[in-house]
N, C-alpha and C positions, 0 to 999 in steps of 0.2 A: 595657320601653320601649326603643325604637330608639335608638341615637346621633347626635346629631344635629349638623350644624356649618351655620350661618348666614355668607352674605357678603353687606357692603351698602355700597358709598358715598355715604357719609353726608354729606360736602359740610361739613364743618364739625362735627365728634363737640359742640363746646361750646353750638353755638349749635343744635344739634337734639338733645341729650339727652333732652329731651320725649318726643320718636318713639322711640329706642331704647329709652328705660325702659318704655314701651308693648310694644314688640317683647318685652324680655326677659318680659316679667309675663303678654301674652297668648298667646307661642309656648315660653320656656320652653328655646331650642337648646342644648345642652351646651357649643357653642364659637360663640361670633362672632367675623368676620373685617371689620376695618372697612378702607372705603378712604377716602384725601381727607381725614382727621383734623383737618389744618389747626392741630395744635397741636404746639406744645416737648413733648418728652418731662417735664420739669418741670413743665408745667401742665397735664398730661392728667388728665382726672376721676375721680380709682382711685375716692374714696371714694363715689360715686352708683355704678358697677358692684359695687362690694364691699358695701354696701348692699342688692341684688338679689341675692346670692347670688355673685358672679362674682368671685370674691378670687384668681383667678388671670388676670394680665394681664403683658400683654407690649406693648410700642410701639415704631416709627421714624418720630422724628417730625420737625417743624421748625416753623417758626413763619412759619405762616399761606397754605402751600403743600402740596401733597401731605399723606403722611403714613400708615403703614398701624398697627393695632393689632388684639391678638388676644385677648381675652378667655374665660376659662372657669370652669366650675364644679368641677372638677377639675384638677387638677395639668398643668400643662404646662411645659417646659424649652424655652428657647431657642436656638438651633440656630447660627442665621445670622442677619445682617441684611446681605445681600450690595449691591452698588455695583453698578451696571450701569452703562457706557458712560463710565466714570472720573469721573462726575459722584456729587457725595454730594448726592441729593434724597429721601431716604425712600421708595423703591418697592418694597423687598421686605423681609418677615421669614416666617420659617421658627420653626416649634415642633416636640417631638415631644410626642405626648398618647397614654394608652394608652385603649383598650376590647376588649372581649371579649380578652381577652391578646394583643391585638396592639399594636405599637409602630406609632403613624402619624404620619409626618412630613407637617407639612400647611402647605403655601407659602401665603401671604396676597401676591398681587400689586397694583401700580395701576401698568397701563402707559400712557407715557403719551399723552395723544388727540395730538397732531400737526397739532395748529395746524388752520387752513382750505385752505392747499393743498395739494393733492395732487403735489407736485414737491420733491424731496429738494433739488434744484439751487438754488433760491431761497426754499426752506422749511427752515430749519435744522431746528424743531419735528418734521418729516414729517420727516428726516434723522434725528431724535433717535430717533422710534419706531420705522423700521425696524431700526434699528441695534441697541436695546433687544430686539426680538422675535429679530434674530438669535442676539444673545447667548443667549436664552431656552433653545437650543439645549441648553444644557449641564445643565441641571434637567433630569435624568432620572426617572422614573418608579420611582424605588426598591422593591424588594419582595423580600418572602423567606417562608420559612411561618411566620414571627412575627411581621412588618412588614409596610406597605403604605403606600404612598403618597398625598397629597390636593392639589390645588393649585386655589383658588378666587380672586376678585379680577375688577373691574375690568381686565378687558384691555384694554377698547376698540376691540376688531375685531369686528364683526359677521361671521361667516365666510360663513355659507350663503344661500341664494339666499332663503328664507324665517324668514332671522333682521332682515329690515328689511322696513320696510311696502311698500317699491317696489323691487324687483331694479334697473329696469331705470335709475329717476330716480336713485341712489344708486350708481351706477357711478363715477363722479367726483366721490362725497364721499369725504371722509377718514371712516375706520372701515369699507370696503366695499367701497375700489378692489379692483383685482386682486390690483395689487400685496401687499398687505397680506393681503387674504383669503388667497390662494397662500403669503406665506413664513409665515404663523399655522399653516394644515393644515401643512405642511412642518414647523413646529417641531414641532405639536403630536403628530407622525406620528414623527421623530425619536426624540420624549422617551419615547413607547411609552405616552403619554397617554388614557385612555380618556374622551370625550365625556360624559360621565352623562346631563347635560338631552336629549340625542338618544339618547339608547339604544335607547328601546322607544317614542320620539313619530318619526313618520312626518316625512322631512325636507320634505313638502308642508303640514305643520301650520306658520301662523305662531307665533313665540314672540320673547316683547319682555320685555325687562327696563329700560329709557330710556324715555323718555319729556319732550320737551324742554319746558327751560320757554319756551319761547318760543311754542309752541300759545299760541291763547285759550283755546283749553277742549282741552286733550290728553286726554280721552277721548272725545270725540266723534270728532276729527279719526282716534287712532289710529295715529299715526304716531311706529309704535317701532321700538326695536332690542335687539337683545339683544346685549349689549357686555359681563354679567357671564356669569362661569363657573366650571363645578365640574366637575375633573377627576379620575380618581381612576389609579390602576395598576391594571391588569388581574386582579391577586388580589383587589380589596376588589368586582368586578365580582358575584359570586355573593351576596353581603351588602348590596349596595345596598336600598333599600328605596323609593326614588322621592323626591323633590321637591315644594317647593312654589315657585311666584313667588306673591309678596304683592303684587298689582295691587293691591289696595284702598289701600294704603302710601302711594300717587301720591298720594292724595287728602285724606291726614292736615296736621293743620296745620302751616306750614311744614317742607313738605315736600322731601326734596332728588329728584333727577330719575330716579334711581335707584328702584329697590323691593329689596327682600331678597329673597334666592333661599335657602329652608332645606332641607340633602340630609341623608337619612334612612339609616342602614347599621343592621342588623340585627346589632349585636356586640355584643351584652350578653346 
């Protein structure tokens, strides 16, 4: 069986455990990676994931904002839970988890959306996430012939010209300006980061992981973005095994606006 690690912002872990215990019992991933938690490290739900098998967990959390958590079936060790931008908001933890003998340090992000305008000058929000992406700069793609690197998460950039339903309408949203799209590839190009979900799908293929709730009926309309991602370092490239996005997700009951993205490596 392949190894598998799930990323999903879940929009509240307490008030959608529903869906996740669903995720874990119908998919099975070795790791999940949550974003948007929304809870204190004190009141996160070990005992419903420890219950489904998942007795290995990790959290940065706070209460009733942000918040990311890592979950698994296997051993993992905690790394970091680094600060970006000198603010303590819960946006990143790092674990390391072994398969097939490799050591894989694997980043759980939620960077954050940046408000509604597109102007750092009058936008602190939009100020907070470039500033955040910058920083990103310094997560490097770590690798060696024992280790390799993962970094999945809620970034909140849609980068590519067919990762939002409309290129051209979505120019002057937040998640798709220029600006953003440009210093995202830049970080992501820096950190020696490899793309996975674009690897082997044609950047002329739409691909959405959003889905807002504000559609009346967001599958009809269709107007998505793919805002989550799964990066890996350039060694774990030959072990990759492919992807799922879990469309159907959207449509489970209360739902958050997200869907789970599950990446597949060939290391066992």
């Amino acid at each position: 069986m392949p190894f598998s690690i799930a990323t999903w912002n879940i929009n509240s872990v307490r008030l959608r455990m529903p869906i996740v215990e669903r995720l874990l019992v119908e998919h099975a991933p070795d790791v999940l990676c949550l974003q948007e938690t929304k809870v204190p490290d004190e009141l996160f739900p070990e005992k419903a994931f420890r219950k489904l098998g998942y007795e290995h967990i990790a959290f940065h959390g706070q209460k009733g904002y942000h918040g990311v958590a890592t979950v698994a079936r296997r051993p993992i060790e905690v790394v970091e839970k680094r600060r970006f931008c000198e603010i303590e908001d819960s946006r990143h933890l790092s674990v390391t988890v072994r398969a097939g003998g490799k050591a894989i340090l694997l980043h759980n992000f939620y960077v954050p959306a940046g408000g509604d305008e597109p102007d750092p000058v009058i936008n602190r929000k939009f100020k907070h996430k470039l500033d955040f992406v910058a920083e990103m700069n310094a997560i490097r793609a770590e690798h060696d012939e024992v280790s390799g690197s993962v970094l999945v998460g809620d970034l909140n950039i849609a980068p590519l010209e067919h990762d939002v339903w409309s290129h051209k309408q979505l120019l002057n949203v937040v998640s798709h300006t220029p600006v953003e799209t440009e210093s995202f590839e830049a970080m992501r190009l820096a950190g020696d980061w490899v793309d996975l979900m674009r690897l082997n799908v044609p950047h002329e293929q739409k691909l959405y992981t959003w889905w807002s709730y504000r559609a009346q009926d967001w599958e009809a309309s269709n107007r998505g973005r793919r805002l989550d991602h799964v990066w890996s370092s350039p060694n774990l490239v030959p072990d990759f095994a492919g992807y799922e996005i879990l469309r159907p997700a959207r449509g489970w009951e209360r739902p958050s606006d997200h869907v789970p993205v599950i990446a597949r490596f060939d290391l066992e």
